[in-house]
C-alpha positions in Angstrom: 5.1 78.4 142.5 5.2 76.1 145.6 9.1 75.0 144.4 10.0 78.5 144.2 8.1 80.0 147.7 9.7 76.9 149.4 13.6 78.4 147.8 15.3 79.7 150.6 18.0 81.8 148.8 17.3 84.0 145.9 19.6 85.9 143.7 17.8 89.7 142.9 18.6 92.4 140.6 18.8 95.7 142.4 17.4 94.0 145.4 18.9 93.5 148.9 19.5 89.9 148.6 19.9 89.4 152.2 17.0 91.3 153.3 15.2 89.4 150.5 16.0 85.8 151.6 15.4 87.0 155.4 11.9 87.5 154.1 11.5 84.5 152.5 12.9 82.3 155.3 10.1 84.3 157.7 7.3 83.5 155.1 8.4 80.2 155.3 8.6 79.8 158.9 5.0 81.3 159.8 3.4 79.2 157.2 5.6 76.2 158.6 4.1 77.4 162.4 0.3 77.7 160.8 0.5 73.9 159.6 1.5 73.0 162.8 -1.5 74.3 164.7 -4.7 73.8 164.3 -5.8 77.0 163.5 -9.4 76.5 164.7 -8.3 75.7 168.0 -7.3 79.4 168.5 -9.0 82.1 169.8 -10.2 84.7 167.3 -7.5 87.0 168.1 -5.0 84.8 168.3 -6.0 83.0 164.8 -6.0 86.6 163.5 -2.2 88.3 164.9 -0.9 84.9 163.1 -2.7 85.7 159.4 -1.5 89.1 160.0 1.8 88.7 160.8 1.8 86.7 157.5 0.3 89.2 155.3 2.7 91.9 156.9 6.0 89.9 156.0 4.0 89.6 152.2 3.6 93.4 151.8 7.6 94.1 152.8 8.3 92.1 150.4 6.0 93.0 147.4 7.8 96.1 148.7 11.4 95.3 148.8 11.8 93.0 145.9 8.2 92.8 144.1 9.3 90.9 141.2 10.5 88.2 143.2 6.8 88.8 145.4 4.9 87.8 142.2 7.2 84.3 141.6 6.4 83.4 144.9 2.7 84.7 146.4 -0.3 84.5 144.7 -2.9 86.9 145.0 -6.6 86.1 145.5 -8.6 87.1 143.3 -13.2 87.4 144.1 -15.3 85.1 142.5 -17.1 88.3 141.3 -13.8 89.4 139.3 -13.6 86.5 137.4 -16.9 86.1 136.7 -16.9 89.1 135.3 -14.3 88.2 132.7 -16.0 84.9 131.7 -17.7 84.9 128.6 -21.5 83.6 128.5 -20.7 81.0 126.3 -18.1 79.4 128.6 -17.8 77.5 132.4 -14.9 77.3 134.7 -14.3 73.9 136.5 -12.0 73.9 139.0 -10.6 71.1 141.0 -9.1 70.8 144.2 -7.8 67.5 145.5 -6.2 66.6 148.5 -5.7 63.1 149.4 -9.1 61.8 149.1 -10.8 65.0 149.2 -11.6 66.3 145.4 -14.1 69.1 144.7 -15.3 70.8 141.7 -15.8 74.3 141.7 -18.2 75.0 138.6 -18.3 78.7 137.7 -20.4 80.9 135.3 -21.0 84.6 134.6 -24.0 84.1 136.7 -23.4 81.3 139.2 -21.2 79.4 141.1 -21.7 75.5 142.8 -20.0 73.5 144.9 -19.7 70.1 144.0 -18.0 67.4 146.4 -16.7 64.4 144.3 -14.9 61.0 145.0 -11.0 61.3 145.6 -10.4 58.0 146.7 -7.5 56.5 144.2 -7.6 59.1 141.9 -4.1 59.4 141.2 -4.5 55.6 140.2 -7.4 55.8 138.2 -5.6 58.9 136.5 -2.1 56.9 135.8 -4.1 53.6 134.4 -5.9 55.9 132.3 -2.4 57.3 130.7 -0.8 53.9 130.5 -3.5 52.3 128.6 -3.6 55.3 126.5 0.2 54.6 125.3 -0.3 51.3 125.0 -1.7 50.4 121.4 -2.9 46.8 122.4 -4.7 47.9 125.1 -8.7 47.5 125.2 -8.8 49.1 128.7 -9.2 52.6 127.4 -12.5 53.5 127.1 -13.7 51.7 130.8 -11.1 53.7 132.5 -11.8 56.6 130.2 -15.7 56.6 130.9 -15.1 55.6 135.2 -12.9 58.9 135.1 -15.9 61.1 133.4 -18.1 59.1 135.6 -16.3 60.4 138.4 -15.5 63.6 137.8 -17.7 64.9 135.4 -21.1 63.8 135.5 -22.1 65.1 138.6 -21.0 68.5 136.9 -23.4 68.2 134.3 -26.7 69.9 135.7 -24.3 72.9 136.0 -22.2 73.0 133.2 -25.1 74.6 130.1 -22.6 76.2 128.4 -20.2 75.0 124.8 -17.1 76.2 126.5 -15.7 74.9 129.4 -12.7 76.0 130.6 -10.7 73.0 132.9 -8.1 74.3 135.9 -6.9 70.9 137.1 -4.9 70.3 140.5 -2.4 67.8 142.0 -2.6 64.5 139.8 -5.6 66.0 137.1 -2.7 67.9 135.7 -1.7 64.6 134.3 -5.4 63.9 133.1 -6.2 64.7 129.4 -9.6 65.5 130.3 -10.5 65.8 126.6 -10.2 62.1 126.1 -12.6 61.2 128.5 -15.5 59.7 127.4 -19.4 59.2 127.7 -21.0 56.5 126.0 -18.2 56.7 123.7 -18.5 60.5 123.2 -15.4 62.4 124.0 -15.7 65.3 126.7 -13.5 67.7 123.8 -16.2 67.0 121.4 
């Protein structure tokens, strides 16, 4: 989705293309302007007409071209909705990682925690992990395998009491077969 938001030029069916990509290249710059400030260092107000200004140009163009609007804006949806939809028997994890930043959100039908983790050289551990799996001579695959569930699983344990678990990986865990992690030569799939 971030590939096609960042397009600049669209071809629509039945759409005004040129009013389209004018939308798109406004989405574009406003989000451009909000990374650019720090957004806490603004006044309330101010903080708020930019937000707004973004949501407005969203609306025109769920409006003017909304199958294009879903390809490139994602809507939010409540903790509360999804819980709703999970079945008792399973758990969402969900990771965010940025740089060295990497949280877990654990969610349930009943709860939902908070869990910050370690990000530092993640994206290594996670690439030595795959290369070692490929590699039939290799005796490195369980250590790496076990520091990864060490890491990013284990502290998830208290609240993960359910058979199911549903994974939503970000940035580099999209190249981590979580299933092959192990504990004490248990695989997290089994």
């Amino acid at each position: 989705m971030d590939l096609l938001a960042s397009k600049l030029k669209f071809k629509t069916r039945g759409e005004t293309d040129d009013q389209t990509n004018a939308l798109l290249q406004q989405i574009n710059i406003v989000e451009a302007e909000n990374l650019a400030v720090d957004l806490s260092s603004l006044s309330m107000d101010r903080a708020s007409q930019r937000s707004s200004r973004s949501i407005a140009i969203r609306k025109k163009l769920e409006t003017e071209a909304p199958y294009l609007a879903t390809l490139v804006t994602v809507s939010a949806i409540s903790a509360r909705d999804i819980q709703s939809k999970i079945k008792t028997d399973e758990t969402i994890v969900e990771y965010y990682y940025n740089s060295d930043d990497l949280y877990a959100f654990v969610l349930t039908r009943g709860d939902l925690k908070a869990v910050r983790l370690q990000g530092a050289h993640l994206g290594e551990d996670v690439e030595a992990l795959r290369r070692f799996m490929v590699d039939p001579n290799s005796t490195h695959v369980r250590g790496i395998s076990e520091k990864l569930h060490a890491r990013l699983f284990k502290p998830l344990e208290p609240y993960v009491k359910t058979p199911g678990i549903i994974i939503v990986a970000h940035g580099v865990l999209h190249y981590l077969p979580f299933g092959a992690l192990q504990n004490e030569g248990q695989y997290l799939i089994d």
